[in-house]
C-alpha positions as CSV (number, residue, x, y, z in Angstrom):
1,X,-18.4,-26.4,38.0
2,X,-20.9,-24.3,36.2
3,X,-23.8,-26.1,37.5
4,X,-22.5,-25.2,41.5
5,X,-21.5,-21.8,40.5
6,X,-25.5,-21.5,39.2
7,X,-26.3,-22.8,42.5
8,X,-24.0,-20.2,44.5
9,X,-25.6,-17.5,42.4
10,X,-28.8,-18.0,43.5
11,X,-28.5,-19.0,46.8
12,X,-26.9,-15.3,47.5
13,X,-29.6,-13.6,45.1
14,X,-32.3,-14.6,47.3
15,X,-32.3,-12.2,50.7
16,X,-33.9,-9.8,48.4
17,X,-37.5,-12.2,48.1
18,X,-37.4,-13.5,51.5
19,X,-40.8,-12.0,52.2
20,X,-44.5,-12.9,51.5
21,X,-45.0,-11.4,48.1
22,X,-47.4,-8.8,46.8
23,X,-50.9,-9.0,47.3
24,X,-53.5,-7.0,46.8
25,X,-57.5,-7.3,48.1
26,X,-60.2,-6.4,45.7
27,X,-64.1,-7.3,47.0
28,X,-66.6,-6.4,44.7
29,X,-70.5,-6.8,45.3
30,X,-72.5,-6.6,42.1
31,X,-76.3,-4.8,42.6
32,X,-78.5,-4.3,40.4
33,X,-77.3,-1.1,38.7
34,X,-74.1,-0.2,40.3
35,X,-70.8,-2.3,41.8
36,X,-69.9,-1.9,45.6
37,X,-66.5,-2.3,46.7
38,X,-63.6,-2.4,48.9
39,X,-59.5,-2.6,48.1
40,X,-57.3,-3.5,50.4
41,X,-53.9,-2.6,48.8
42,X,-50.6,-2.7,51.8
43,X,-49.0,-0.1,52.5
44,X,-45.5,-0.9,51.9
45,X,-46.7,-1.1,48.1
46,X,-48.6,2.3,48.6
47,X,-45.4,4.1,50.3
48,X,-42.8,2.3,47.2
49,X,-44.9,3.3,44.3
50,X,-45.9,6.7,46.2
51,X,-44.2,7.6,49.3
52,X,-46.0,7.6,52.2
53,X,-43.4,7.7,54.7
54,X,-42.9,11.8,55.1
55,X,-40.3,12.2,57.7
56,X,-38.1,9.4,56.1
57,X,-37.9,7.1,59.0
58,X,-39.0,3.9,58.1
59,X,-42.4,3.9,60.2
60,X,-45.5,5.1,58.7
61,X,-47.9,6.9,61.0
62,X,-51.9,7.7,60.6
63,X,-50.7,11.3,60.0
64,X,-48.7,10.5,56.8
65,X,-51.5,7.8,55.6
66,X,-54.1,10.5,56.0
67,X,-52.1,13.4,54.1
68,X,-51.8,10.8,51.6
69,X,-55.9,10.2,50.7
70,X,-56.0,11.8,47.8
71,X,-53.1,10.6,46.4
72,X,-53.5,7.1,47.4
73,X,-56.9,7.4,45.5
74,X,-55.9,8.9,43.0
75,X,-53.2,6.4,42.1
76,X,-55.5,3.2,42.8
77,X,-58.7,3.8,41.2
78,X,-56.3,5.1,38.1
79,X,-55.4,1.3,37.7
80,X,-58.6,-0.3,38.4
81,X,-61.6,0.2,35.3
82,X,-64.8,-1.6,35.9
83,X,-67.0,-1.7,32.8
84,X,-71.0,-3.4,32.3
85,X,-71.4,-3.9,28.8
86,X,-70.8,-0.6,26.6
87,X,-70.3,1.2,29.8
88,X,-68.0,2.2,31.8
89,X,-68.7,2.7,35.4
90,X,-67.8,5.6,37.4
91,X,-65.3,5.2,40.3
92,X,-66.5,7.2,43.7
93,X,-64.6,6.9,46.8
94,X,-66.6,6.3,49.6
95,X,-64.0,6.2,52.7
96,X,-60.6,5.4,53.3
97,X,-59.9,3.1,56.6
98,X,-56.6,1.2,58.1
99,X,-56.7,-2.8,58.5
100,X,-54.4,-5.5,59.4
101,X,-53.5,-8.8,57.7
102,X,-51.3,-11.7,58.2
103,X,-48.3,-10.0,56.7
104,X,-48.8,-5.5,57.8
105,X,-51.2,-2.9,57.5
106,X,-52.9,-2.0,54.6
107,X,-54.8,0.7,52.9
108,X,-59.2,-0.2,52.9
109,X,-60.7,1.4,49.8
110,X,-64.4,1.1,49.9
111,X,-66.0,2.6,46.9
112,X,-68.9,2.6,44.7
113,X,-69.3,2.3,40.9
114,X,-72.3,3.6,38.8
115,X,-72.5,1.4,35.6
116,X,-75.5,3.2,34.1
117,X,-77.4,0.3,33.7
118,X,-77.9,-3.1,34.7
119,X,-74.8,-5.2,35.3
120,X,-75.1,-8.9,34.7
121,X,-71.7,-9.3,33.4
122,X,-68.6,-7.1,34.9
123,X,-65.5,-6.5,32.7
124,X,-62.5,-5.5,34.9
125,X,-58.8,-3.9,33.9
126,X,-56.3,-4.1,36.7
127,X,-52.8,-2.5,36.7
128,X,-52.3,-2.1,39.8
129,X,-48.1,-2.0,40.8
130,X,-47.6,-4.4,37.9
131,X,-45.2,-1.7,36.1
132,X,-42.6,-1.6,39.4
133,X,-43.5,-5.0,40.5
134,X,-44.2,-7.9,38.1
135,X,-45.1,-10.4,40.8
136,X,-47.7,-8.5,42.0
137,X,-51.1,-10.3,42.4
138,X,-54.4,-8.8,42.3
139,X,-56.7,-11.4,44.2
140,X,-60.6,-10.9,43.4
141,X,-63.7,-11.8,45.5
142,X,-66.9,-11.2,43.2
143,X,-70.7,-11.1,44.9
144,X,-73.8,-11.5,43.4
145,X,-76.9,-12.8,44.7
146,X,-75.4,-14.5,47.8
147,X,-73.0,-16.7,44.8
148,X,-69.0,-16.1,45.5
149,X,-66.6,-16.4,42.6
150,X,-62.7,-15.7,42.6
151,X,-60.2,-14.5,40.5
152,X,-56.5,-13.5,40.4
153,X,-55.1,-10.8,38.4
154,X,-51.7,-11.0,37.2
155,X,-49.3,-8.5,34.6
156,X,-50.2,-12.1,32.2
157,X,-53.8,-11.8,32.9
158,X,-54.7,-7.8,34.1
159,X,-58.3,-7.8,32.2
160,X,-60.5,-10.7,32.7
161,X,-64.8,-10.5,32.6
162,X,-67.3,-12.2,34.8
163,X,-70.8,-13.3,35.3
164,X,-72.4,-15.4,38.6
165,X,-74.7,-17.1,35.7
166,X,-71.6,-18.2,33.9
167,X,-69.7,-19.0,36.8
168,X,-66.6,-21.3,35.6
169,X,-65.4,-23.8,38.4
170,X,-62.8,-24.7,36.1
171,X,-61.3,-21.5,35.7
172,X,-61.3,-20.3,39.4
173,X,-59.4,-23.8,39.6
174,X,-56.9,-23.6,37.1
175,X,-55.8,-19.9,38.7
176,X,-55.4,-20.9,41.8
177,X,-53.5,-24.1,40.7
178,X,-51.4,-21.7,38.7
179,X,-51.0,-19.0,41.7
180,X,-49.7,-22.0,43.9
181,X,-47.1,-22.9,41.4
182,X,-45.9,-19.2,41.5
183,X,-46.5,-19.1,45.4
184,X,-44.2,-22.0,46.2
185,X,-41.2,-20.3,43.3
186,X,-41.5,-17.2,44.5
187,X,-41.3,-18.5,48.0
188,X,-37.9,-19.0,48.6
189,X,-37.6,-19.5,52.0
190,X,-39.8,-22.7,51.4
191,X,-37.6,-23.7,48.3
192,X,-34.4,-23.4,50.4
193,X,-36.0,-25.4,53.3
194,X,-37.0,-28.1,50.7
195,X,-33.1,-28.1,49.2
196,X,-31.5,-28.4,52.2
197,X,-33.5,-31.7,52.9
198,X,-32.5,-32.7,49.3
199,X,-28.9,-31.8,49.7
200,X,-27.5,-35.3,50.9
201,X,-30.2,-37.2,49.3
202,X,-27.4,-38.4,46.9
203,X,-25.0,-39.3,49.7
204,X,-24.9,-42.3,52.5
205,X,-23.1,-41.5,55.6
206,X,-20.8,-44.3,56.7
207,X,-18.6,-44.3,59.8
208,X,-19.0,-40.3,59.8
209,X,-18.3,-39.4,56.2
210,X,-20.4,-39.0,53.2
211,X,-20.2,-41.3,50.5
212,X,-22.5,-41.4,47.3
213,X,-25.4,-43.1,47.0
214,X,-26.0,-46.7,45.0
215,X,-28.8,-47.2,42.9
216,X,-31.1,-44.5,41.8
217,X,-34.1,-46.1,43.3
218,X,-33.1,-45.8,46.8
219,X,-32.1,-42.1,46.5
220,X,-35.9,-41.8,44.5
221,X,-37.4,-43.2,47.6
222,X,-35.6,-41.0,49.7
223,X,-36.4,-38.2,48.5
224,X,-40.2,-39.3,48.3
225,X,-40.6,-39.9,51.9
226,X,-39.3,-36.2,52.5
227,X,-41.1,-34.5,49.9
228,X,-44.5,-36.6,51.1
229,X,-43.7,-35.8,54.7
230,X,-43.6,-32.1,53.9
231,X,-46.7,-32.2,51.3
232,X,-48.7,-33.9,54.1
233,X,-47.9,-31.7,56.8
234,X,-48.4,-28.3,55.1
235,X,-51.3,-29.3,53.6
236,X,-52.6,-30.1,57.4
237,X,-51.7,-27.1,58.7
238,X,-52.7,-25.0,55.3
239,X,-56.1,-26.5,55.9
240,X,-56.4,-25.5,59.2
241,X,-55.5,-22.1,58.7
242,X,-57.5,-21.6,55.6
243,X,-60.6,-22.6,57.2
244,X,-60.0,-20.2,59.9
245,X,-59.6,-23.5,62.7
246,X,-56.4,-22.2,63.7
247,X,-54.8,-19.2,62.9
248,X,-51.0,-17.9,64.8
249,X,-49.3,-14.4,64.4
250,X,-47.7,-13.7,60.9
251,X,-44.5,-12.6,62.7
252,X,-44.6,-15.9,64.3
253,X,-44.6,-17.9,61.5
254,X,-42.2,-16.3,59.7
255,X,-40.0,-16.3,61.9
256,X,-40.3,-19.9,62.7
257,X,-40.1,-20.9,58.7
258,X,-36.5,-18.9,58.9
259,X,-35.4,-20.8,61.9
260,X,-36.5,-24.4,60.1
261,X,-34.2,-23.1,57.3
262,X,-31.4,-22.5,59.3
263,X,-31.6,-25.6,61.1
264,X,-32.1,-28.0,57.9
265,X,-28.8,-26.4,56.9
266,X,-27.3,-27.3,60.2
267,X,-28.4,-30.5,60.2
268,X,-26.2,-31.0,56.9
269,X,-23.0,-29.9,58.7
270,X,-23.7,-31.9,62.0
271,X,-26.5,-34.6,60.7
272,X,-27.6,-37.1,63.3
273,X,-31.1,-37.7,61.7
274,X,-29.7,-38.9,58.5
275,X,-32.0,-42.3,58.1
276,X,-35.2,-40.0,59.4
277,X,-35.1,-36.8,57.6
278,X,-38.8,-37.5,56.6
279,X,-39.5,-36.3,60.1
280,X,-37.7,-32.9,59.6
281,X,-39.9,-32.2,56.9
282,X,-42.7,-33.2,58.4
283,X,-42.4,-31.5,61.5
284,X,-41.3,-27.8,59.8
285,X,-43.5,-28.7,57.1
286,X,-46.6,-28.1,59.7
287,X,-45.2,-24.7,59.9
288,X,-44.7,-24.0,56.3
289,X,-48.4,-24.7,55.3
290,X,-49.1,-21.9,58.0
291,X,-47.3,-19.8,55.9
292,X,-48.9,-21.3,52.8
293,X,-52.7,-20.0,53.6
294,X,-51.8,-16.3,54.2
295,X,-53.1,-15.7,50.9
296,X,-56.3,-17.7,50.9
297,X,-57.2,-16.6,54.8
298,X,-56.9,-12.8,53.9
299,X,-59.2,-13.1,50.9
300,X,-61.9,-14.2,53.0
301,X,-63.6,-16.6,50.6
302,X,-66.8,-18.2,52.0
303,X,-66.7,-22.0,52.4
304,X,-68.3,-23.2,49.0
305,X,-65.2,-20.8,47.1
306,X,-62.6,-21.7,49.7
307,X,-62.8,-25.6,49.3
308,X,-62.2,-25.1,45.7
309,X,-59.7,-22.6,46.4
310,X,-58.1,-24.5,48.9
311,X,-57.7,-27.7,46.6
312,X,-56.4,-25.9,43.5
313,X,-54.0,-23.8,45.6
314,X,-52.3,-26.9,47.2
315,X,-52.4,-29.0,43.8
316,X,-50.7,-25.9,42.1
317,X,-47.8,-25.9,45.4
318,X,-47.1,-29.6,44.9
319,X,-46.6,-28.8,41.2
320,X,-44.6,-26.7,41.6
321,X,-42.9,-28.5,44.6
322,X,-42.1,-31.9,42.1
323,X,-40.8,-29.1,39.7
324,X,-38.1,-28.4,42.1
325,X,-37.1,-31.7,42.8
326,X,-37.6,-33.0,38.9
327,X,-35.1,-29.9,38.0
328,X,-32.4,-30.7,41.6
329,X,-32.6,-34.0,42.0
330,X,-30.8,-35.5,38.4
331,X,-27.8,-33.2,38.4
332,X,-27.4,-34.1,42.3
333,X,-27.5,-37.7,41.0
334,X,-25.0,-36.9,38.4
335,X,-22.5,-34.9,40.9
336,X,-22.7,-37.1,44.0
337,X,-19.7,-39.7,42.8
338,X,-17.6,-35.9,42.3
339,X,-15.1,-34.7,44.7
340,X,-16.7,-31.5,44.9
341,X,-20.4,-32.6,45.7
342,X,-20.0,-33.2,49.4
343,X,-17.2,-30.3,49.9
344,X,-18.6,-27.1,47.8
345,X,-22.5,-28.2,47.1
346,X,-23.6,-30.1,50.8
347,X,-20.9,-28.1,53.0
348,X,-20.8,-25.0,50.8
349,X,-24.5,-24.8,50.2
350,X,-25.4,-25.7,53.7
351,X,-23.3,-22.7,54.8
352,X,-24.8,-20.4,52.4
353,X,-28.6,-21.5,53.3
354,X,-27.9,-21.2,56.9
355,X,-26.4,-17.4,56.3
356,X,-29.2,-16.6,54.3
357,X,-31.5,-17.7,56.3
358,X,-30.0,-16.1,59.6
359,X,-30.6,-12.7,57.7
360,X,-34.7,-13.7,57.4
361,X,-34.8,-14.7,60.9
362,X,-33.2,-11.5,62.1
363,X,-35.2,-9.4,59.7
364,X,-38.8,-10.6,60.7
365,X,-38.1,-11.8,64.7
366,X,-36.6,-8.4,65.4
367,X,-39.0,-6.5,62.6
368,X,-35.6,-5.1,60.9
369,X,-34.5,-4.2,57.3
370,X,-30.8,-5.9,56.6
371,X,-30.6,-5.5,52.9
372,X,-33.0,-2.1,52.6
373,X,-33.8,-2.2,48.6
């Protein structure tokens, strides 16, 4: 039973993370002697680690982003240290604007930093939210002589260096292939979908009742045609969206990737599409990859950047996808024969998924705050 009781544990610990996780915008455009930039930093993080919202009602209005300038300034550029060389370049803020991405407003710092010199390398420190929020990802666009490079900063990885010259395709790879590992774990509203397609994987349904699976090759091949459904169709759609082809509204999306969650736990309860769940997943999975690319399309990564970007990203979210399934799939194996498998892990679990995911459907269709933290 402890496995299941592990299971219930995290099922209910997981309306807390149902949203797009933190993200912050950093474009830097290196000139001869001095850095331009701009920071685009949302404002939910700005009001948690500052307080923005004045009046206490849960909407932020220009007036209590504009009283807030200085101190949103002040607390940004206090986390951020460019450096060329021996020196260390001096932060002035140019203007403060409001702009829109796939997942709220957020806070555009444009800026400009004297390095005292020539800059041919850059040497950057950021600490930006990572001491109230450890998942918190600073995600870089660097500039120099019509060449793009990226970068991701994490609280593993805050200070990192860079030069066009010495431009490492390798590296930009690897951290991207490691940010869509994280993307996919911290996403739980795409592990949930995933697990509720995996839930009777182990079973057979026979004149209306569950019964466990034979041989472990046919459950294997089951659960291949649904995890290659899903990696097929997200990487479609997270194609599509990433190369700006098609883009649809964040709340939209959301919402939708909630509803697929509630109705892959449904379909557990009531199945009718035992034989083709590959279909399930391939249809939501279109969805999912939407939701997949907010990251990549808000960093605005020029074409030669975004390929690479793109690839890595998607390598790093089946990864971390097989992770899932390697860690699921042989203790499901090992349970199915048990009397409790199809009672408390299908039935229960199903139940639990669809609750949980009821909450992030209400929360972003109707723009609400269930479970305020």
């Amino acid at each position: 039973m402890r496995p299941l009781l592990v299971i219930a544990w995290l099922l209910f610990s997981l309306p807390a993370w149902a949203h797009k996780p933190s993200d912050s915008y950093l474009s830097l455009f290196m000139q001869n002697d001095h850095v331009e930039g701009q920071w685009d930093i949302a404002l939910r993080d700005l009001d948690n680690a500052i307080g923005l919202d004045g009046d206490c009602n849960g909407q932020l209005t220009w007036g209590e982003v504009r009283s807030k300038h200085v101190a949103i300034g002040s607390y940004a550029f206090s986390r951020l240290t460019l450096s060329a060389g021996t020196h260390t370049c001096k932060i002035q803020m140019l203007e403060q604007l409001i702009d829109h991405h796939t997942d709220g407003a957020y806070s555009v710092l444009r800026f400009r930093a004297d390095c005292g010199g020539l800059v041919d390398r850059l040497h950057a420190d950021y600490r930006l939210l990572f001491d109230i929020d450890a998942q918190h990802r600073g995600l870089l666009r660097l500039t120099q002589g019509g060449q793009t490079s990226a970068a991701i900063f994490s609280r593993e990885s805050p200070a990192q260096e860079f030069s066009i010259a010495e431009r490492s395709r390798w590296n930009e790879s690897i951290q991207f292939i490691r940010e869509g590992i994280w993307h996919i774990w911290l996403g739980f509203d795409h592990v949930l979908f995933l697990l509720a397609l995996l839930l009777p994987a182990v079973l057979l349904r026979v004149d209306g009742h569950w019964q466990a699976a034979g041989e472990f090759s046919s459950v294997w091949w089951n659960v291949v045609s649904i995890v290659t459904a899903f990696t097929v169709a997200h990487s479609l759609t997270l194609s599509l969206a990433a190369l700006d082809i098609v883009r649809l509204p964040s709340r939209w999306i959301e919402s939708t990737i909630a509803a697929s969650v509630v109705l892959a736990g449904l379909g557990n309860l009531y199945p009718m599409m035992v034989s083709r769940r590959w279909m399930i997943a391939f249809g939501f999975g279109l969805v999912h990859g939407f939701g997949f690319a907010a990251v990549l399309t808000d960093l605005g990564l020029p074409q030669d950047s975004l390929l690479l970007s793109l690839v890595s990203f998607n390598v790093g979210v089946e990864i971390g996808q097989l992770a899932i399934v390697a860690a699921f799939l042989p203790l499901a194996y090992l349970l199915r024969r048990s009397w409790s498998y199809p009672r408390l892990v299908l039935n229960g679990g199903s139940l639990a998924v669809i609750a949980i995911a009821l909450v992030w459907f209400t929360e972003r269709a109707f723009d609400l705050q269930l479970f305020p933290l």
